[in-house]
C-alpha positions in Angstrom: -11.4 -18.2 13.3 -14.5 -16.9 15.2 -13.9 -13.3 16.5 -16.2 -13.7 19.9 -17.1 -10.1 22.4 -14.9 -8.0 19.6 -17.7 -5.9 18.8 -18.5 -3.8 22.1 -14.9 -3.2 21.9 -14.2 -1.7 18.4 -17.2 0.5 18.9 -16.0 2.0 21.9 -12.5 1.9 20.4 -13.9 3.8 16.8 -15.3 6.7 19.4 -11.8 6.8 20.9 -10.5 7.4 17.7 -12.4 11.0 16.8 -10.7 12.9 19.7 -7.2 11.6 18.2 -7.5 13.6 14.9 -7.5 16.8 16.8 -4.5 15.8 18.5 -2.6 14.2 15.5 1.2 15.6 15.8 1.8 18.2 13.3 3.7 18.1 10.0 6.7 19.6 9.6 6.2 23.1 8.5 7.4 23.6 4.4 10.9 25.0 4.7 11.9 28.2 2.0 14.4 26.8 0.3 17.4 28.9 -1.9 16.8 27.5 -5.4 20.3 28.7 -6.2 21.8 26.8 -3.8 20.1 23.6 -3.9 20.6 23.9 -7.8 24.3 24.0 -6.8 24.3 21.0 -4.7 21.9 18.6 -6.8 23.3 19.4 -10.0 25.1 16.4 -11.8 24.0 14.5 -8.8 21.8 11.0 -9.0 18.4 10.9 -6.8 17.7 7.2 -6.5 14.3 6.2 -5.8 14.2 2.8 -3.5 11.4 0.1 -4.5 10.5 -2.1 -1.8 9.2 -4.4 -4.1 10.5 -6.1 -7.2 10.5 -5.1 -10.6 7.5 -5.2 -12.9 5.0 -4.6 -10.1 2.5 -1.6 -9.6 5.3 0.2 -7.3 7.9 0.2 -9.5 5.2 0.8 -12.7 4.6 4.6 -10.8 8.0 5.1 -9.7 9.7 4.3 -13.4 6.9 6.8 -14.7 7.8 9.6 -12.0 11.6 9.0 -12.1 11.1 10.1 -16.0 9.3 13.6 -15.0 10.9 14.8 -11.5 14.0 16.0 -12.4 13.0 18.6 -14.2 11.1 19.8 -11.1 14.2 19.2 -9.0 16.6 22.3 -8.5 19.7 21.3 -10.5 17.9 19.1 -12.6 19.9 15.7 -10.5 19.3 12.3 -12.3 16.3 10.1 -11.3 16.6 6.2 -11.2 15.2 3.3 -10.1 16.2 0.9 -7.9 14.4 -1.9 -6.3 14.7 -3.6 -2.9 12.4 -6.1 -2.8 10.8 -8.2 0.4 8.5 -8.4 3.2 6.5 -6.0 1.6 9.1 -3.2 1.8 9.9 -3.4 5.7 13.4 -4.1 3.9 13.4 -1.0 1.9 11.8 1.2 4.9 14.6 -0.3 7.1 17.1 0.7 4.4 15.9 4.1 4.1 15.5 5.0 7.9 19.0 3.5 8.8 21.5 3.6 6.1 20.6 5.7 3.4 22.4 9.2 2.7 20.3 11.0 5.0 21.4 14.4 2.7 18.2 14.1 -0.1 19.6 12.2 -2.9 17.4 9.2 -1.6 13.9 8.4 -1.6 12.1 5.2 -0.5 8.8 4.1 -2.2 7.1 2.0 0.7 4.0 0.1 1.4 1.7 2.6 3.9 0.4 -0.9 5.4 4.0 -2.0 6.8 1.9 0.3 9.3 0.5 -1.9 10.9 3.7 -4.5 11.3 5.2 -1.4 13.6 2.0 -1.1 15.3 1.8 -5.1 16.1 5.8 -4.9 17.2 7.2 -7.1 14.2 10.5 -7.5 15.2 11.9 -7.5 11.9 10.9 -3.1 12.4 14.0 -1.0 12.3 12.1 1.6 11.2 9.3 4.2 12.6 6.6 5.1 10.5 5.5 8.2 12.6 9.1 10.0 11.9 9.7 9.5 8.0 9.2 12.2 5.9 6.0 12.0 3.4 6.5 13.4 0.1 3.2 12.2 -1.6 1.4 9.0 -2.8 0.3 9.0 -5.9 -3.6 7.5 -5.6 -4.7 5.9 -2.9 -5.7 2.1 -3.4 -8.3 -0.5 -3.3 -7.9 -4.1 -3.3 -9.2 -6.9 -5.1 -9.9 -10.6 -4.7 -8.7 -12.4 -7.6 -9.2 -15.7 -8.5 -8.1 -17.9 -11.8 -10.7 -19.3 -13.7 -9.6 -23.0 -13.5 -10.8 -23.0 -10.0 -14.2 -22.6 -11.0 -15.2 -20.5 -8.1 -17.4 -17.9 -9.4 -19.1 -16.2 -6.1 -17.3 -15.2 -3.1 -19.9 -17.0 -0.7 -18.9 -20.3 -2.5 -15.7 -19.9 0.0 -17.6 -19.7 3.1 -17.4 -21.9 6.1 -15.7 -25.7 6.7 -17.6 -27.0 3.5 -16.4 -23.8 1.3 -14.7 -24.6 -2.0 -10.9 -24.3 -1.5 -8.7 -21.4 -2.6 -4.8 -20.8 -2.2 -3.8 -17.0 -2.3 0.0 -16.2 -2.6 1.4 -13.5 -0.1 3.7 -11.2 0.2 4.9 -10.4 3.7 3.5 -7.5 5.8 1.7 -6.6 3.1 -2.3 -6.2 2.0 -1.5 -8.5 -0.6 -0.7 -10.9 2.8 -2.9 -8.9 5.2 -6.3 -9.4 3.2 -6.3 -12.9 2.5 -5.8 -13.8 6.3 -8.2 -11.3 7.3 -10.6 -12.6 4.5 -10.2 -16.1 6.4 -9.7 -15.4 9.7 -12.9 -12.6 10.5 -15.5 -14.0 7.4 -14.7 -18.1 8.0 -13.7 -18.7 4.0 -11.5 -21.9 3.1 -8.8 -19.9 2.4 -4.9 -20.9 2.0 -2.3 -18.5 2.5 0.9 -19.0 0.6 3.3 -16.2 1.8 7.3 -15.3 1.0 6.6 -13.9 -2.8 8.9 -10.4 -3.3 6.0 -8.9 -5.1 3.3 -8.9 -7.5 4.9 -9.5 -10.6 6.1 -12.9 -8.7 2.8 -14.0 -7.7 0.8 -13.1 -10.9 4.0 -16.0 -12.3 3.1 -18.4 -9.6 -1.2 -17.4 -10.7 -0.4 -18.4 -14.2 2.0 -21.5 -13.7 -0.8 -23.0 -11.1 1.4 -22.2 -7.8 -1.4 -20.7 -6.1 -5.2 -19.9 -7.1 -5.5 -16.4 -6.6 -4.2 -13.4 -5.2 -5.5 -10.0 -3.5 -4.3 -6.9 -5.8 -5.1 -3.3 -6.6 -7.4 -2.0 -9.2 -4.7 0.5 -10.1 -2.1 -2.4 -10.8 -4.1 -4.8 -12.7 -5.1 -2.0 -14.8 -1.5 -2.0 -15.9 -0.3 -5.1 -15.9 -3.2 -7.6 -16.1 -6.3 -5.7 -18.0 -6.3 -8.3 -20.3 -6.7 -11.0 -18.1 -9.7 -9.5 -16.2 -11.4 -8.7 -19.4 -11.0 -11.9 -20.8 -12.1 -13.5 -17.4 -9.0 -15.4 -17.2 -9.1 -13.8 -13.6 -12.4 -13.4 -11.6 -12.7 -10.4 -9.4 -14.6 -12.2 -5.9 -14.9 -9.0 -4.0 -13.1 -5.3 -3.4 -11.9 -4.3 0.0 -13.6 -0.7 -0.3 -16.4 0.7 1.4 -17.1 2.7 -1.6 -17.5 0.8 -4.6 -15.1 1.5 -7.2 -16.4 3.9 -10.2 -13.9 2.6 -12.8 -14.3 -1.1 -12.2 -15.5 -3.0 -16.0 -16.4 -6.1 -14.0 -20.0 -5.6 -12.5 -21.9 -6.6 -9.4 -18.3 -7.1 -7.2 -19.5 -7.0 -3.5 -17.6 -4.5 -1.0 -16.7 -4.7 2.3 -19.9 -4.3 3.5 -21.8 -7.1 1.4 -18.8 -9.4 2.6 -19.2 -8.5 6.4 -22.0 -9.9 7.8 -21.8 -7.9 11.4 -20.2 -4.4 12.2 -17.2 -6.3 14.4 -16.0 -7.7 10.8 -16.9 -4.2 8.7 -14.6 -2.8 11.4 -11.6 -5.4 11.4 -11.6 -5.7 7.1 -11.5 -1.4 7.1 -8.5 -1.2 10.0 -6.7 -3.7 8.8 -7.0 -3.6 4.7 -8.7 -0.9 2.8 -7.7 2.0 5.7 -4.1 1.3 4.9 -4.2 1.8 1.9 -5.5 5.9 2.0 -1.7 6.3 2.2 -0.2 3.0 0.0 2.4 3.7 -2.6 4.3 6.1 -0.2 7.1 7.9 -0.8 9.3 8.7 2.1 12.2 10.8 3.0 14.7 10.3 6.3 13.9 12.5 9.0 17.5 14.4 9.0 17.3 15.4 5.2 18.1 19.2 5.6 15.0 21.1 6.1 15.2 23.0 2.6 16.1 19.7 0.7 13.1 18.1 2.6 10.9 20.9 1.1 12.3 21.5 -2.3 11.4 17.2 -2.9 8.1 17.2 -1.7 7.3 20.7 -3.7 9.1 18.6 -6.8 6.4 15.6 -6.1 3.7 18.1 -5.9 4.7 19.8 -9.4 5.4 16.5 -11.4 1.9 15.3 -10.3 0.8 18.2 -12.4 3.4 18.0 -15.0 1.4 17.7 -18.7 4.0 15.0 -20.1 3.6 12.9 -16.8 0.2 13.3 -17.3 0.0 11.9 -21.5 2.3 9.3 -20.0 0.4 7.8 -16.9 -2.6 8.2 -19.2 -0.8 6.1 -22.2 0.5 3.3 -19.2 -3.2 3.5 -17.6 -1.6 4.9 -14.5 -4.4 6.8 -12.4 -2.9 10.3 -10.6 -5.0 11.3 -7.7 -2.0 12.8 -5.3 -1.8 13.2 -1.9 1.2 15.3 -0.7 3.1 16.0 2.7 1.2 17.1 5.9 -2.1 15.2 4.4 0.0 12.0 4.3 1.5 12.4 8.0 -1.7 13.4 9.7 -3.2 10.2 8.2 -0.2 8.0 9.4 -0.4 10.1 12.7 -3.8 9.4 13.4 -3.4 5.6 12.3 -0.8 5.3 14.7 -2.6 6.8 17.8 -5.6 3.2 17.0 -6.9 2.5 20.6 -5.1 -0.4 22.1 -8.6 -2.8 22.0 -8.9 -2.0 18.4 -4.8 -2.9 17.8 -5.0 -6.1 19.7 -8.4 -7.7 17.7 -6.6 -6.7 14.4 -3.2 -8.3 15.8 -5.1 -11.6 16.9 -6.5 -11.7 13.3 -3.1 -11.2 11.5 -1.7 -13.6 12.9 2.1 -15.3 10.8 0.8 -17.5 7.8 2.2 -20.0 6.2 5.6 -19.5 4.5 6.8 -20.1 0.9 
């Protein structure tokens, strides 16, 4: 697809956008909370942490590492599991969680920050509002990668370019980046690119990777780390390109173009940052119902803060390769605040882009 007059538009809406951090909506103030009392009510208790995507995955890798640490930072020390409720990239999960979860702190959803931007396009499959969870903390922000199998033989990611660019299949997850990016990658930079959507999360496309099902997928460093180092060290996978503006300091394959070697005008810098890599400042989100009590509300998020610093989590993410760079509370809402607030040009290019690919 050729993006034609976007560029006048997203500058003007990018200048828009300064004034709007000033007037992001505040996060709620920290409540003091009666450790006594919250001990009382949590203890011999069960704190589930919701997945929105299926076992295996990067999600449920850093919630099965957190749900071993937090409840010792918990007030009554309450038990900590897992569950997952996987598909379309957690909008089921963050539907769950706004709606008909306990709304009294004994559940906590772990959603993808870029179901952001289904609310913002008015998916009506959004039962849920973005702008009035609670945000406890993510625990590293994210980058994204282009994979690619080697069988495919596709080496450079200008070999994809234009009608005469070497094919590539990418499987999908709905109203995720792992969907987002591949139809942004072929819809705003012209690459031969086939979106296969519908899988429930990573651990189901890396299968479909390995069996042949599709050629490649877009995924984070973080994840692949754990669950795929092998592969990309081997070069089993090839890494085509990272949605960052920044390269990545940690990555061991060299020479990987960003955003802004792939872009080759400001109009697509612009569309690849709002619509991928932007997303993902807040991506493996965990989120709280607005009408958890005010001192519950606070004693979790001041739990997420203190496992993030918590020695034995620590030795363990190290030992699963899990990176810990936390953001907590009133950082995460002002970024979601502010994302909400995008000028309405800026929304509508980035909705005309993402437009429904094809299904599973």
């Amino acid at each position: 697809m050729h993006v034609k007059n976007v560029l006048f538009l997203l500058l003007a809406a990018v200048a828009m956008i300064a004034p709007k951090v000033f007037a992001a909506q505040p996060a709620p103030a920290k409540a003091a909370f009666d450790e006594k009392a919250l001990a009382d009510f949590y203890r011999g208790k069960t704190v589930r942490i919701v997945v929105g995507f299926s076992a295996g995955g990067g999600y449920d890798q850093y919630s099965r590492l957190i749900a071993r640490h937090l409840s010792r930072h918990i007030p009554g020390n309450p038990n900590v599991l897992v569950d997952n409720m996987a598909g379309a990239g957690s909008m089921i999960a963050a539907n769950h969680i706004y709606n008909a979860a306990p709304k009294d702190g004994t559940v906590i959803g772990n959603l993808s920050g870029p179901i952001v931007l289904e609310q913002l396009f008015g998916n009506p499959a959004v039962q849920y509002d973005m702008g009035k969870f609670r945000y406890l903390a993510v625990p590293v922000s994210e980058s994204y990668l282009m994979i690619a199998h080697k069988r495919t033989g596709i080496t450079k990611f200008d070999e994809l370019r234009g009608d005469k660019g070497k094919p590539l299949t990418m499987g999908a997850i709905p109203g995720s980046t792992v969907e987002h990016a591949p139809i942004m990658v072929k819809e705003v930079l012209n690459t031969n690119l086939k979106v296969v959507s519908g899988y429930k999360g990573t651990a189901e496309v890396r299968l479909a990777l390995d069996s042949g099902e599709v050629d490649g997928f877009f995924n984070t460093w973080t994840s692949s780390k754990v669950t795929s180092m092998d592969k990309v060290k081997s070069g089993e996978w090839l890494v085509l390109a990272q949605l960052t503006e920044t390269p990545m300091k940690d990555l061991i394959v060299p020479n990987v173009p960003t955003i802004q070697k792939i872009a080759r005008s400001e109009e697509q810098r612009l569309l690849l940052k709002y619509g991928t890599s932007t997303p993902n400042d807040f991506g493996k989100v965990y989120v709280i119902p607005s009408g958890v009590p005010a001192d519950r509300a606070a004693a979790l998020e001041s739990a997420f803060e203190k496992v993030f610093k918590d020695k034995e989590l620590i030795a363990d993410a190290d030992k699963g390769r899990l990176e810990i760079d936390p953001l907590i509370g009133s950082t995460i809402t002002k970024l979601v605040t502010e994302f909400l607030a995008m000028p309405n040009d800026l929304k509508n290019k980035l909705q005309t882009v993402l437009k429904t690919p094809v299904k599973k």
